[in-house]
Steps between C-alpha positions, in 0.01 A plus 500: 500500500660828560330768274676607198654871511295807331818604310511078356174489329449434139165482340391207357263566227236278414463466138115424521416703806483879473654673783335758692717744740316571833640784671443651859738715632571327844543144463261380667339642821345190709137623450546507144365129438265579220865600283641160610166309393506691153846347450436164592163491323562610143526173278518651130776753586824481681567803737870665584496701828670819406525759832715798664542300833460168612318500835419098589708272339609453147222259364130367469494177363827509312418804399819747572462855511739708266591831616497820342814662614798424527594395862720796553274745357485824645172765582568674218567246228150298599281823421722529164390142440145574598459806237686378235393139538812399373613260795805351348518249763228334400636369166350262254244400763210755410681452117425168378186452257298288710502773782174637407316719738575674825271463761561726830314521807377815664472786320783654653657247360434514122572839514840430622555220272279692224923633276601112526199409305478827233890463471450115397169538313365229737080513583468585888218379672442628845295386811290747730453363856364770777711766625666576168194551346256706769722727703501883418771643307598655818556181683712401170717775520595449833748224413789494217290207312188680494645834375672254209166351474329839421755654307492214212130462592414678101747248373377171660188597409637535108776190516307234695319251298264366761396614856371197684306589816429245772103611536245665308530764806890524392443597137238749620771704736696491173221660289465738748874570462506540148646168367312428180202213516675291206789446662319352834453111509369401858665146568443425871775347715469087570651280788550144483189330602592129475820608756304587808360254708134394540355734740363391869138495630368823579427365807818450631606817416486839776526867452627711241808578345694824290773428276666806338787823538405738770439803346211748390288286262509183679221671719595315799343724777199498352552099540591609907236728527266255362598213742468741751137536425441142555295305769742398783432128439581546134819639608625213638595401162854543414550757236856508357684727292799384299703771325730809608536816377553883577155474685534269770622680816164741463298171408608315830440803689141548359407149577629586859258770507179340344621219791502226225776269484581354175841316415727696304765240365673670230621421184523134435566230229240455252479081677433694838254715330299188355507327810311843656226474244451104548477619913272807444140533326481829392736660250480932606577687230448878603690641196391872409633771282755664698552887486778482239306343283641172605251167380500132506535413105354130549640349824654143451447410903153582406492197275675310732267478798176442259740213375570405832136485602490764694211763489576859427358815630621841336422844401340565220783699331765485221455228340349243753206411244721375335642252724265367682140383441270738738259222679646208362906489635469826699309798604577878419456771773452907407869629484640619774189397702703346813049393635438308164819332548480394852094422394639226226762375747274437793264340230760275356673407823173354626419305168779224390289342311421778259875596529561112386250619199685798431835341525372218210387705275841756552697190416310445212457881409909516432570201400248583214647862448877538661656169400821573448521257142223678348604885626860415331328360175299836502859712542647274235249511248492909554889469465423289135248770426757798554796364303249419203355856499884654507632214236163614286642866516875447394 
């Protein structure tokens, strides 16, 4: 069926069903999946997409997005839009009774949706990931968003009704920036569980495998320089590294140096990167805190390859503790310590049956704390909790 045109929608309102408005800005960056789950997953409220551009199609689920602007909007009238928050184009959508909360991803992105929701006297609710919630103020002003960001920073902090943060290590970057501690609810991300596919023996499985961008915090040559370190014999194992990024040219050429060769395949569909983890045994994770300030929030690949039965080896960093069960579904090396890493992976590649343990009990470790049902109850029942607290104060 072809898919119905932006400027066509109507909302249906559901007389039963509050409606919450999820915003993000771009609509909706491939790597994004966690946004997409949130929409398919609530139950007890029915979302409407609202965003400034649509980047990958016009729906989840039935779910079309509704635009901000008008198609032939211009540079100048989006920013009057953006401060004023008056956004004609949007029209009864945000208006009708049952629309009862905002909820915007990124913090970038409830400040830029932050006039919508004071104009319209609707609750906004916004979700802390990583980068928008570690890197220096510096790093933020380097971009148009971030100086936004900062410059209705004192505002967010006084409009927003609720700051969720993915990790406990999240809400503590937040502290540290000044965000007050009653408006911080950690509510961890969730996948799907009962989706992916029983994982394969341990045994059958060989080397080790990265998923992730390219860049700074992914600490991937510590990952070469690690494999590097390794016993020639243990080297034979294929290590692969799936994922592109501003960092790859001087990653291939340091491999080339350390004369390692792992396979670099570049970004690929999330069914290409599930079929890596059922191949490989060990899930890499090398993530540090990059020089900008730059941090994993709570890493939903992470997740994945526990789910998947894989066994995980990272640095203890960020929020990692968090993730994974040190000794039971992984093992933690000193950050930034490229001989405790290669020490776990040499350990691990010559043990599948305690990576067969580890890979059990990471199955059962998220599907136990990162289903995606019970995360969404969690969000919804904070979303229940915000609109009684605001209904209590009018």
């Amino acid at each position: 069926m072809k898919p119905q045109r932006i400027e066509e929608f109507h909302l249906v309102e559901l007389s039963d069903t509050p409606n919450v408005a999820i915003y993000r800005r771009g609509f909706l960056p491939l790597s994004e999946t966690f946004i997409s789950d949130h929409i398919q997953g609530l139950n007890r409220y029915n979302p409407i997409i609202i965003t400034e551009n649509i980047l990958n199609g016009y729906s989840i689920n039935g779910h079309t997005p509704h635009l901000l602007h008008r198609a032939q909007a211009g540079k100048y009238e989006k920013v009057y839009n953006r401060l004023t928050g008056r956004y004609r184009h949007v029209g009864d959508v945000l208006s009708a009774p049952s629309t009862r909360l905002i909820h915007a991803h990124f913090l970038q992105d409830g400040a830029n949706i932050l006039s919508l929701a004071a104009r319209r006297n609707i609750p906004l609710v916004v979700t802390a990931h990583g980068y928008d919630a570690t890197v220096t103020a510096r790093e933020h002003a380097r971009r148009t968003e971030g100086l936004w960001y900062l410059m209705l920073k004192p505002f967010l902090l006084r409009y927003a009704h609720g700051i969720i943060c993915v990790s406990q290590w999240i809400k503590q970057c937040l502290l540290d920036a000044g965000y007050p501690d009653h408006k911080l609810r950690v509510i961890p991300l969730g996948i799907d569980t009962s989706s992916l596919p029983p994982p394969p023996a341990a045994h059958g499985r060989r080397g080790a495998l990265f998923v992730g961008r390219l860049v700074e915090k992914k600490g991937v040559n510590f990952l070469l320089d690690a494999w590097a370190k390794l016993p020639e014999r243990v080297r034979s194992e294929p290590l692969t590294i799936i994922g592109d990024g501003p960092l790859m040219p001087a990653l291939v050429a340091q491999a080339h140096r350390l004369g390692i060769q792992p396979h670099f395949l570049g970004a690929r569909s999330r069914a290409e990167v599930f079929a890596a983890m059922a191949r490989h045994r060990i899930f890499a994770m090398p993530s540090v805190r990059a020089s900008n300030g730059d941090s994993e929030g709570l890493p939903i690949v992470l997740m994945e390859a526990q789910a998947m039965g894989m066994a995980v080896i990272a640095f203890d960093d960020g929020p990692m503790r968090e993730a994974i069960k040190p000794g039971m579904t992984g093992l933690l090396a000193r950050s930034r310590n490229s001989h405790d890493f290669a020490d776990h992976l040499q350990t691990l590649l010559g043990a599948p049956d305690l990576c067969g343990d580890f890979g059990r009990a990471g199955r059962s470790h998220v599907t136990a704390k990162f289903d995606l049902r019970n995360r969404v109850a969690a969000l919804e029942d904070y979303y229940d909790e915000i609109l009684a607290s605001t209904e209590a104060r009018s």
